[in-house]
N, C-alpha and C positions, 0 to 999 in steps of 0.2 A: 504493500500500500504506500501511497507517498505523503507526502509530508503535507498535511493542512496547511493551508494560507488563511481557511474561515472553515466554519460549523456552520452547518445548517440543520433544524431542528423542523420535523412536523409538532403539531402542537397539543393534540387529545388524544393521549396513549402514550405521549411521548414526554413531556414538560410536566406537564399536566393531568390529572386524574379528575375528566371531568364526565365520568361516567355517572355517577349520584345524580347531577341536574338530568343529565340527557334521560336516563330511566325514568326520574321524575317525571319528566313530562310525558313520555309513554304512559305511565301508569295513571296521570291523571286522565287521561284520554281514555282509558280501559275504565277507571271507576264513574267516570260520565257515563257510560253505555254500561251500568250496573252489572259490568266485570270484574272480578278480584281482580290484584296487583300481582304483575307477571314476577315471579321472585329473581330479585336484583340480578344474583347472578347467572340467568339465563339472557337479560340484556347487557351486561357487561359488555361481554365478549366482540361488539359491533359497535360499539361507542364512537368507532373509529370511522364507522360504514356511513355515519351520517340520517339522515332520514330513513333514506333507503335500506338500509339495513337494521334500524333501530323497530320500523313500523313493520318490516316482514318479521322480525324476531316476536312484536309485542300481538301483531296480529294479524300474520302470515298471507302479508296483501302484499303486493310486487307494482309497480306501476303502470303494468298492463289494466290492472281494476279499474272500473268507472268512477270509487272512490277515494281513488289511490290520493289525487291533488289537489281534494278535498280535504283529507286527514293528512298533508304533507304540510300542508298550513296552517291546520289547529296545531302541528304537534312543533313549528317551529315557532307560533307566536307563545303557546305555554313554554317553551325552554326560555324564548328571551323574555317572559315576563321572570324568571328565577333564574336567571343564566348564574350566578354566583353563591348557591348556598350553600352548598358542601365543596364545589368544586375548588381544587387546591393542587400548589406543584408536588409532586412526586417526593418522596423522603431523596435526599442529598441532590436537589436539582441545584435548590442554591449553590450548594458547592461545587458541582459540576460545571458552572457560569462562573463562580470567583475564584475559578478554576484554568477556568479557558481566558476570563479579562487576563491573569495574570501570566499568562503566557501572550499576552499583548495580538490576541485574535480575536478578529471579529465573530461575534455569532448573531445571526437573522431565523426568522421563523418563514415555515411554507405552508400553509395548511388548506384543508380544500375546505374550511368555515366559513362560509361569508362574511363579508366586513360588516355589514351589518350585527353580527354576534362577536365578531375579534375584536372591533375596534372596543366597544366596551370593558370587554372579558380580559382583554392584555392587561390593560393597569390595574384594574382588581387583583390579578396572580401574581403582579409585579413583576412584567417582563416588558415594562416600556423601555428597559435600555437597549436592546433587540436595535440591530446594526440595520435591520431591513423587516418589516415586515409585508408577506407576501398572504391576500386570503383567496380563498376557492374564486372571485371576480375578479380579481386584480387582472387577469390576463382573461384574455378568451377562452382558453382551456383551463381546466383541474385535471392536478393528478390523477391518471396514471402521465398524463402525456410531459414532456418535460421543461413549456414553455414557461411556469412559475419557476420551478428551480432557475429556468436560464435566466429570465426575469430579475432574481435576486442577488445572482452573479451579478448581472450588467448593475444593478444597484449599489453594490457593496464593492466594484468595482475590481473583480478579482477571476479569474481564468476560471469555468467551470468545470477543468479538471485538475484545478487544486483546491476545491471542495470537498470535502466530506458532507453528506445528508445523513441524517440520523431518523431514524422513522420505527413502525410497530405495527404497517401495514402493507401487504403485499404492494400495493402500489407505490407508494414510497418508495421503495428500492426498486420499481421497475420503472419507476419516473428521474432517479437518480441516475440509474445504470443508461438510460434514456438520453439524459445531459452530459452525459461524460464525465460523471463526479461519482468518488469510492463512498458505497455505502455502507450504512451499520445497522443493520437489525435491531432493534428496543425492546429486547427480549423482557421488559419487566413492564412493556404494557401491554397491550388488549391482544392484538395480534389476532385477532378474529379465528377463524375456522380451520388456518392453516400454519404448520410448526414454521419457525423461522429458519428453522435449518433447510427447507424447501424451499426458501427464496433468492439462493445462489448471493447473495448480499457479499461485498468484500468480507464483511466481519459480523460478528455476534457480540452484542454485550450484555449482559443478566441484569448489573446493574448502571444507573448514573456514575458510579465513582469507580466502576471499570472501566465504564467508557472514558471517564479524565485521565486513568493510568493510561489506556491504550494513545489515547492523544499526548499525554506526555511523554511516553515512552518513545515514539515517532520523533520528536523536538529534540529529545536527549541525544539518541541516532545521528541528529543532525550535527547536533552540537560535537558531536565526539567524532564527525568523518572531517 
């Protein structure tokens, strides 16, 4: 792998564990329609999937249904009516950022949220220092494809294959691998339906503060050739 110039982070699964809001608002949607509450962690696991994967996990509609974008919009204005109740950074994300400032690189976010939910949601988790922020509109495409990533490079002004993308979802590292930047698996978030070891990613990290050794480790490399 080569040596980071910047990090780049997706943002729910990855930063962020903002799976608690996202279910919320499924469930509130389920106990409208005088259904019990889908148990947590059966929607966890699509946190990352957005709408679309939140609303076939809580009630197994695809957006072929005639109700599909009807229920895409109660279940995005109940999230951004509670976009921040539980939702919180990851245990040592902090240190994983006072981590990476202190190796003097930059780190941006890429996420396929709209800015309509990012832009509030970022300074609530306190990641308004974020070098670039990039959401699911920003560009014409969303992940998988790789014009956000590229996007963020041209932002942070830096080759996009001296990036590193850090993600927790299949797409993520195929939107990465996509721009020509080494990816990293986020093996301690959601990572939906499929192992991370099947997503051929440069690397795998379990935690936030393996992923800072692994990037430090790289820098030291540098420093010692």
């Amino acid at each position: 792998m080569q040596v980071p110039q910047a990090i780049l982070f997706d943002l729910d699964g990855t930063l962020a564990d903002t799976a608690p809001d996202l279910a919320a608002a499924v469930n509130l949607m389920r106990n409208q329609r005088n259904m019990p509450s889908a148990p947590y962690l059966s929607l966890r696991p699509f946190a990352s999937a957005g709408a679309r994967g939140l609303l076939a996990a809580g009630f197994n509609i695809t957006p072929e249904h005639s109700e599909y974008e009807t229920m895409r919009i109660e279940f995005l204005n109940n999230y951004e009516s509670a976009i921040a109740e539980r939702s919180h950074l990851f245990k040592h994300v902090t240190a994983l950022l006072e981590g990476i400032n202190n190796l003097g690189l930059p780190w941006g976010i890429v996420t396929n949220k709209a800015a309509r939910f990012t832009d509030p949601l970022i300074p609530l988790l306190g990641l308004q220092e974020a070098a670039c922020i990039i959401s699911g509109d920003t560009t014409a495409h969303a992940k998988p494809h790789p014009e956000p990533l590229l996007e963020a490079a041209r932002r942070i002004q830096i080759k996009p294959q001296h990036c590193w993308y850090i993600g927790d979802d299949l797409r993520d590292i195929q939107a990465g691998q996509a721009a020509g930047m080494q990816t990293i698996a986020a093996a301690w978030g959601y990572c939906g339906t499929t192992e991370p070891t099947l997503w051929k990613a440069s690397a795998i990290s379990d935690t936030p503060l393996g992923l800072l050794e692994l990037i430090s480790a790289k820098h030291l490399q540098t420093a010692g050739s």
